[in-house]
C-alpha atoms as a printed R data frame, in Angstrom:
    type eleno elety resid chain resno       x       y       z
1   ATOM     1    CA   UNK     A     1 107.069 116.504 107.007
2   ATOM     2    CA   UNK     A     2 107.525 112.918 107.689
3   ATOM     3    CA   UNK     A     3 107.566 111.590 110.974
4   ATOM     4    CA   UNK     A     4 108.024 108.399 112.844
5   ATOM     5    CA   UNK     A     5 105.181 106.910 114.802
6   ATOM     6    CA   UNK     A     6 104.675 103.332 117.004
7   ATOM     7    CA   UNK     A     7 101.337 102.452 116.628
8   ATOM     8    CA   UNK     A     8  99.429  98.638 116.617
9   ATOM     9    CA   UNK     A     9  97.441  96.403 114.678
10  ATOM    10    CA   UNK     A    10  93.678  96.392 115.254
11  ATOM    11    CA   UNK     A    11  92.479  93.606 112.363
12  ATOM    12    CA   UNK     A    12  94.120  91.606 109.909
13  ATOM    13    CA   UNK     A    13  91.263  90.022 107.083
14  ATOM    14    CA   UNK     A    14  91.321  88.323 104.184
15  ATOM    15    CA   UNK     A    15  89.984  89.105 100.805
16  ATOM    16    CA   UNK     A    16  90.446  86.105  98.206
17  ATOM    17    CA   UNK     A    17  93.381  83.733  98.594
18  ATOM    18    CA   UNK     A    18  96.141  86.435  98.267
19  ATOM    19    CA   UNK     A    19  95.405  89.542  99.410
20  ATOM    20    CA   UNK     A    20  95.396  90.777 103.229
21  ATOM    21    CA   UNK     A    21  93.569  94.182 104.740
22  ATOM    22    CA   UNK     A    22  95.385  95.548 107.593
23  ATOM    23    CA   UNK     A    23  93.820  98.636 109.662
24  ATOM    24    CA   UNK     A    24  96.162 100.028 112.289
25  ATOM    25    CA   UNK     A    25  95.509 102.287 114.895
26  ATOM    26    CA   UNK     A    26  96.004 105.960 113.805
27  ATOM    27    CA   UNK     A    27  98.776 107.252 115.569
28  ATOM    28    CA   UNK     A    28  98.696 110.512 117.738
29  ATOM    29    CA   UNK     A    29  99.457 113.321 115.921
30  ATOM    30    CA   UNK     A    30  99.324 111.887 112.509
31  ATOM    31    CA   UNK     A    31  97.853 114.302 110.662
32  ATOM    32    CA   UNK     A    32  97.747 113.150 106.263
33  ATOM    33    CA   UNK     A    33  95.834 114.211 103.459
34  ATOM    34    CA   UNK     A    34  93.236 111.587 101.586
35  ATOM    35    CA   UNK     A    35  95.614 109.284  98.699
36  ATOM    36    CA   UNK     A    36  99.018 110.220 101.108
37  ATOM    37    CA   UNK     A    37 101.244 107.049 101.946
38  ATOM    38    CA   UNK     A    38 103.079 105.823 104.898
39  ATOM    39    CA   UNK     A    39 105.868 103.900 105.203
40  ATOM    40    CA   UNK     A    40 105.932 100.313 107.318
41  ATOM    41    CA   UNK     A    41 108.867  98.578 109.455
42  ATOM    42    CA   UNK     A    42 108.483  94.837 109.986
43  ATOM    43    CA   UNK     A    43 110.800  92.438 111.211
44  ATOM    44    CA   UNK     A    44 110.923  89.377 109.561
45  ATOM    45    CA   UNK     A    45 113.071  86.403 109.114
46  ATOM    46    CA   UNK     A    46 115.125  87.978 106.771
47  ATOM    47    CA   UNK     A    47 115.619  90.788 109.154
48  ATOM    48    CA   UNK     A    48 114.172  94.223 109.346
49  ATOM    49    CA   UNK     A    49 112.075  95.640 106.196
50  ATOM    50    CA   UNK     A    50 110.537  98.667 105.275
51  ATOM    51    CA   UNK     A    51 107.501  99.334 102.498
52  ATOM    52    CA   UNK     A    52 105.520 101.555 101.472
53  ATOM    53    CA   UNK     A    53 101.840 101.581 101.724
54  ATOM    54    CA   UNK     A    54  98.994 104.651 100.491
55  ATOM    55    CA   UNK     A    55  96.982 104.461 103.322
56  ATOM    56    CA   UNK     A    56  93.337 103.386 102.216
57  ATOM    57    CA   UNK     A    57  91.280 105.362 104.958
58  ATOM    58    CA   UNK     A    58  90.329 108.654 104.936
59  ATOM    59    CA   UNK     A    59  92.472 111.348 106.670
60  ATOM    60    CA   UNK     A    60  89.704 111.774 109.803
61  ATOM    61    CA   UNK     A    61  89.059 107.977 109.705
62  ATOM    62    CA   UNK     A    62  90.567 106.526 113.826
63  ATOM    63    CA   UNK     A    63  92.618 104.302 111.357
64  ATOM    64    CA   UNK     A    64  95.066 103.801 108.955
65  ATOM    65    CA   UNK     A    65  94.469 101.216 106.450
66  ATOM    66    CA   UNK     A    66  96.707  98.767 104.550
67  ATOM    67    CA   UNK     A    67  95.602  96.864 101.827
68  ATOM    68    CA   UNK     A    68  98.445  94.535  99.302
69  ATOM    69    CA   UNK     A    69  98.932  91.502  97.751
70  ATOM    70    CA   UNK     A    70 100.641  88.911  99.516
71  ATOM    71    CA   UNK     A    71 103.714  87.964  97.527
72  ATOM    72    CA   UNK     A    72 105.295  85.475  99.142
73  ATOM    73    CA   UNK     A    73 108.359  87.374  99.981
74  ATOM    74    CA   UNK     A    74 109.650  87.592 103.738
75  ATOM    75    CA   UNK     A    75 107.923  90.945 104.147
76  ATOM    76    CA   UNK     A    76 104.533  90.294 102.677
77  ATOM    77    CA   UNK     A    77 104.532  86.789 105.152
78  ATOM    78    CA   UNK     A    78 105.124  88.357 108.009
79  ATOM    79    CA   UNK     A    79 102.186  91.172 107.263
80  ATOM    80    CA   UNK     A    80  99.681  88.203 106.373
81  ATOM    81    CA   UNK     A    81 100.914  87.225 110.226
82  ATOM    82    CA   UNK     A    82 100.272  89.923 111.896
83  ATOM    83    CA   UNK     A    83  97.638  89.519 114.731
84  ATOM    84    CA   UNK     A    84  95.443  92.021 116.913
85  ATOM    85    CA   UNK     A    85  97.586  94.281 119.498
86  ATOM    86    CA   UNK     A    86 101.077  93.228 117.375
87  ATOM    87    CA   UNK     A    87 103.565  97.133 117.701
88  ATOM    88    CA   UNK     A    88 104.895  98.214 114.228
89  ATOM    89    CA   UNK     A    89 106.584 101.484 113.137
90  ATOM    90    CA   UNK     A    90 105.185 103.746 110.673
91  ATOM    91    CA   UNK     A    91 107.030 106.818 109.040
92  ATOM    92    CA   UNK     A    92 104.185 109.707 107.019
93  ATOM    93    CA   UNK     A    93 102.886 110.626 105.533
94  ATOM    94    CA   UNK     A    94 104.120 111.489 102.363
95  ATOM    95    CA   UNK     A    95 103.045 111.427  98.683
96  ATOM    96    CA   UNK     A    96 101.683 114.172  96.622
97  ATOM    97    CA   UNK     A    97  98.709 112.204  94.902
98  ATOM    98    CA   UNK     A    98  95.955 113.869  96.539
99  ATOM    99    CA   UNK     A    99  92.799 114.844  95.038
100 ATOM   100    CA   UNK     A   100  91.472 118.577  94.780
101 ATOM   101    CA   UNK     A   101  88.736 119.381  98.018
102 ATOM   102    CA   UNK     A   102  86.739 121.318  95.082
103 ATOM   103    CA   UNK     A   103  87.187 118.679  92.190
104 ATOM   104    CA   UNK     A   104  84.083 118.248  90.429
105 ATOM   105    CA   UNK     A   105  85.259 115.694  87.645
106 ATOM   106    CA   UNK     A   106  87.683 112.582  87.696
107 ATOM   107    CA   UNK     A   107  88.487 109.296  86.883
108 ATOM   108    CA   UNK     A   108  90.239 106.805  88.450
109 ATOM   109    CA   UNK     A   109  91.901 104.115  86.313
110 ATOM   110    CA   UNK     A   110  93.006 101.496  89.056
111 ATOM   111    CA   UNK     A   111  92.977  97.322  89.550
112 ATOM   112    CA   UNK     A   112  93.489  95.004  92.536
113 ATOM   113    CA   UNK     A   113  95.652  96.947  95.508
114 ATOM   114    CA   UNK     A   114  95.527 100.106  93.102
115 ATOM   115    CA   UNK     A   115  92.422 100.646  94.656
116 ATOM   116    CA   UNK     A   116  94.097 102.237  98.089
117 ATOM   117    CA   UNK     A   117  94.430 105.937  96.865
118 ATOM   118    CA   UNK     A   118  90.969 105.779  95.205
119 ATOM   119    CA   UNK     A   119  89.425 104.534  98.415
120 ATOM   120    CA   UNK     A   120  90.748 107.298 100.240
121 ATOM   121    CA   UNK     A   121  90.159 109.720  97.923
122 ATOM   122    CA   UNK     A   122  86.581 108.964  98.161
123 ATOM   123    CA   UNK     A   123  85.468 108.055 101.064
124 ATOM   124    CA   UNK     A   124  87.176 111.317 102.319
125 ATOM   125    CA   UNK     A   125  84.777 113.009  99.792
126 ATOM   126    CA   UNK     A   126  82.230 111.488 101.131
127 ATOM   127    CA   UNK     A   127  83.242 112.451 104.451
128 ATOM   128    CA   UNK     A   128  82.887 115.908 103.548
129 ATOM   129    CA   UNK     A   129  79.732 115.347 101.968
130 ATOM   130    CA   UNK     A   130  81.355 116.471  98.240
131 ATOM   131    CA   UNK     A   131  78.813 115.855  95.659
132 ATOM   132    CA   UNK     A   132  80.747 115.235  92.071
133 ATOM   133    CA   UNK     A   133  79.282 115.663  88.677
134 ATOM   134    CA   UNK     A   134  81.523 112.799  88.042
135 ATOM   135    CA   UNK     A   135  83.653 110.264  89.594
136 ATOM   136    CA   UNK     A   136  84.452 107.395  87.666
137 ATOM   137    CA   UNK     A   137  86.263 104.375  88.839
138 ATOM   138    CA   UNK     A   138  87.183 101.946  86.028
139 ATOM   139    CA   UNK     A   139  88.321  99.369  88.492
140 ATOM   140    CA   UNK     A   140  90.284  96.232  86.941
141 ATOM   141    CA   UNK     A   141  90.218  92.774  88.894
142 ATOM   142    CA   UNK     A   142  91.257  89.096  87.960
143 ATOM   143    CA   UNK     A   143  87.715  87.677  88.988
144 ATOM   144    CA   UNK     A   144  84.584  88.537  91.139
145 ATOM   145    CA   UNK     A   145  85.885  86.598  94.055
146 ATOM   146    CA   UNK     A   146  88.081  89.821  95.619
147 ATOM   147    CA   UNK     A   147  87.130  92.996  94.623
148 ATOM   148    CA   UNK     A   148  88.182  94.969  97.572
149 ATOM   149    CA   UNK     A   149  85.891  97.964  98.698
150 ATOM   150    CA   UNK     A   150  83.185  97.400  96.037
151 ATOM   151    CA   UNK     A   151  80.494  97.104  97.770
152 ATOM   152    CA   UNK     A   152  81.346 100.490  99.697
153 ATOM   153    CA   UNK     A   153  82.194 102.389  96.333
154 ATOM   154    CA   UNK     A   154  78.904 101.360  94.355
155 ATOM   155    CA   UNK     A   155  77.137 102.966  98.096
156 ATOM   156    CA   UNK     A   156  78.571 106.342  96.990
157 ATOM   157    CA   UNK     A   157  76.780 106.854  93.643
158 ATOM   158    CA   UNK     A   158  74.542 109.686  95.340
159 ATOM   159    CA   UNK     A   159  77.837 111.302  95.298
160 ATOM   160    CA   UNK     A   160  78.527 111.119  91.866
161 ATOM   161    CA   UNK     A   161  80.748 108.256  91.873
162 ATOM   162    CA   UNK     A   162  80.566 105.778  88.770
163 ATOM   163    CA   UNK     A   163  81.688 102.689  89.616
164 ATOM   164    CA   UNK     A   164  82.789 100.132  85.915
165 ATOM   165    CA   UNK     A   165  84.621  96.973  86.931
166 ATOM   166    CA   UNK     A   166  86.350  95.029  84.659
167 ATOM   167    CA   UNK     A   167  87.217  91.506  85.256
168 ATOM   168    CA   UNK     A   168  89.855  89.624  83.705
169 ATOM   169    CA   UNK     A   169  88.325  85.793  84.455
170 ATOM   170    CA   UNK     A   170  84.763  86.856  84.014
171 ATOM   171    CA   UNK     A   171  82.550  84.063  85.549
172 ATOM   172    CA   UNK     A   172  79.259  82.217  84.141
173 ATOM   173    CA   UNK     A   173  76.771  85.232  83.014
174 ATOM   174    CA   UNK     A   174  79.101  88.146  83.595
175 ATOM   175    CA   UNK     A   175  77.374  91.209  81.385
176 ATOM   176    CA   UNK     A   176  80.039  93.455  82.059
177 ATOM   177    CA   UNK     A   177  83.457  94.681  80.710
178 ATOM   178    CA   UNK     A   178  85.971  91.534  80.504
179 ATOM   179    CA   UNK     A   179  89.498  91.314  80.097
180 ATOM   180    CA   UNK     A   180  92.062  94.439  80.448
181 ATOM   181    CA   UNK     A   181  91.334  97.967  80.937
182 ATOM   182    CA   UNK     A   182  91.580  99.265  77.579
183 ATOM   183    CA   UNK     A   183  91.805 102.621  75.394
184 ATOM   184    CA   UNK     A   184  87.906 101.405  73.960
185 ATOM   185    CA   UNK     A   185  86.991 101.006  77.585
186 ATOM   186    CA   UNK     A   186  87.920 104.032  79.040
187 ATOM   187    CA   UNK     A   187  86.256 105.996  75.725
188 ATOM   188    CA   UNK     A   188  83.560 104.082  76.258
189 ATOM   189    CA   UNK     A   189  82.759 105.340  79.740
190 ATOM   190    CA   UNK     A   190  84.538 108.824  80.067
191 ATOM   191    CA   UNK     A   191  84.061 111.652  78.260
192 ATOM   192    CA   UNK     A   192  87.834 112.341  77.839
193 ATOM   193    CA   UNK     A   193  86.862 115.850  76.220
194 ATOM   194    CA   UNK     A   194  86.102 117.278  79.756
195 ATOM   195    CA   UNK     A   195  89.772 118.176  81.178
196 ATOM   196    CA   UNK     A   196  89.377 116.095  83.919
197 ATOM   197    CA   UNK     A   197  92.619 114.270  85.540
198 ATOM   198    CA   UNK     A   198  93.024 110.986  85.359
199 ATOM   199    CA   UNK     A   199  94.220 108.532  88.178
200 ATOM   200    CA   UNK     A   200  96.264 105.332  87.961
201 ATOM   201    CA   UNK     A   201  97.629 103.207  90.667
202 ATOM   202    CA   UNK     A   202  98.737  99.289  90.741
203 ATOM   203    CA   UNK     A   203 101.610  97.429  90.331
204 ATOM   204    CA   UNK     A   204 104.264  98.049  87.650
205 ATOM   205    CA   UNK     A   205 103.206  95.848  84.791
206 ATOM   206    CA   UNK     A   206  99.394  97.279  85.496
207 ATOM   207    CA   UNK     A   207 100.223 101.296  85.528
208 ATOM   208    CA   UNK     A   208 102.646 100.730  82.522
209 ATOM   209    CA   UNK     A   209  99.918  99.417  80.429
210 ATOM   210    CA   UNK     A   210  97.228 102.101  81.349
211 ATOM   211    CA   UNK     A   211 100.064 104.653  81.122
212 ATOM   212    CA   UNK     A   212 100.450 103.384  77.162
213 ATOM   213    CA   UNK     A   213  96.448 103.538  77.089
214 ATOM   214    CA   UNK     A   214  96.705 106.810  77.876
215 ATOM   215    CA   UNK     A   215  99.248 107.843  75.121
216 ATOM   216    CA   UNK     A   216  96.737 105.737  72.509
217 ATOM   217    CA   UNK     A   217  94.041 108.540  73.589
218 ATOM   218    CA   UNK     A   218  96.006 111.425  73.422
219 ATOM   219    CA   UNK     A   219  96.166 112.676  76.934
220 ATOM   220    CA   UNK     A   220  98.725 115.391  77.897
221 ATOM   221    CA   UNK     A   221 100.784 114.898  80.791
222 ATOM   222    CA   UNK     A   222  99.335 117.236  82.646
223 ATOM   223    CA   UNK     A   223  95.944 115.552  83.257
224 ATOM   224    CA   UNK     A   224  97.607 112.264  84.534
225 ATOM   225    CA   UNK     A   225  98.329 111.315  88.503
226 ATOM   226    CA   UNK     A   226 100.505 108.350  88.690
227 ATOM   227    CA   UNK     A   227 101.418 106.093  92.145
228 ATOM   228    CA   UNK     A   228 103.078 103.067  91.109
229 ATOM   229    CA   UNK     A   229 102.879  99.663  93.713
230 ATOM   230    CA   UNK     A   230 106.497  98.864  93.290
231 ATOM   231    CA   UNK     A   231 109.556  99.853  90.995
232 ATOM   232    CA   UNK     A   232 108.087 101.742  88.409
233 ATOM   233    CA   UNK     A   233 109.166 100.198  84.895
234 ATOM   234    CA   UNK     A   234 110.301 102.289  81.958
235 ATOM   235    CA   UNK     A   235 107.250 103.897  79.969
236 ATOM   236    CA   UNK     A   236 108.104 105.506  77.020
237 ATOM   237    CA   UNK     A   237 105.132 107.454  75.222
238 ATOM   238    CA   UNK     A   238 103.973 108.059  71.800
């Protein structure tokens, strides 16, 4: 059950020109699972404002990470603001997007922000030292310049975890996947015979296109775990 917490900022950083990483000190008490979300009270110019975040840390992490593009809008401002020691409310957590303790196979089909629950998910595994047979992150980005966490996921292929970026503005000798994530990508590097479940997470525009990927390869409703960054848009399949 969901319950509300005061807690502070510890760091505010920067990754690229738009996007901000926010850890906050874990509340007393605050007890989640790995992929869960939170919710976050700011005040801003335009008055109070609530979001919601999935926290990016693992569940015995001391923290509780946020990690979003900054929009420009009153909220989002006010977050890329925020200095060390500033009081904010939190309400969790909440979400049902977690991952299996026993999973042996996934894939994670994620870009930008999207990354949050897969970061969790993770580095919780890791945590626990989980050993997969096979975690693949197919991890879309606009350009080499912010790719959050990807030096810490490529760390974790001991565990099993596959890391595949895929960059939309790929720069001067880039050898790897370019453009969107697509239903030849994902064939390309996941054996989609296997069962396993398949995460997506982003924005609207970004998990409505991988959701219509996943209709183009024929996979059942069942397998897919969906957190959308926003409003989620209308997605109608086959």
């Amino acid at each position: 059950m969901s319950e509300k917490y005061r807690t502070a900022v510890e760091t505010v950083e920067r990754c690229g020109a738009d996007i901000a990483l926010m850890r906050l000190r874990k509340p007393d008490g605050y007890d989640s699972q790995a992929g869960q979300w939170f919710r976050l009270t700011l005040d801003t110019v335009e008055g109070t404002a609530t979001r919601t975040f999935t926290n990016a840390a693992a569940p015995d992490d001391e923290w509780l990470e946020v990690i979003t593009r900054l929009s420009g809008s009153a909220f989002k401002n006010r977050l890329g603001q925020m200095r060390t020691g500033d009081e904010v409310e939190i309400v969790g957590p909440g979400g049902r997007l977690t991952l299996p303790a026993d999973e042996k196979r996934v894939a994670y089909l994620v870009g930008g922000v999207g990354i949050a629950p897969a970061r969790s998910m993770l580095r919780d595994a890791m945590h626990r030292r989980h050993v997969f047979d096979d975690a693949l992150v197919l991890y879309g980005n606009r350009d080499a310049k912010c790719v959050p966490f990807q030096d810490e996921l490529l760390a974790m292929d001991s565990a099993g975890v596959r890391v595949v970026p895929v960059l939309e503005r790929p720069h001067p000798g880039w050898t790897g996947e370019t453009g969107l994530v697509t239903a030849s990508i994902v064939a390309r590097h996941c054996d989609l015979a296997d069962g396993r479940p398949l995460y997506v997470a982003g924005p609207p525009p970004m998990v409505a296109a991988v959701q219509r990927v996943l209709d183009e390869l024929g996979i059942d409703e069942s397998r897919r775990r969906i957190e959308w960054f926003g409003t989620p848009v209308r997605h109608d399949s086959g």
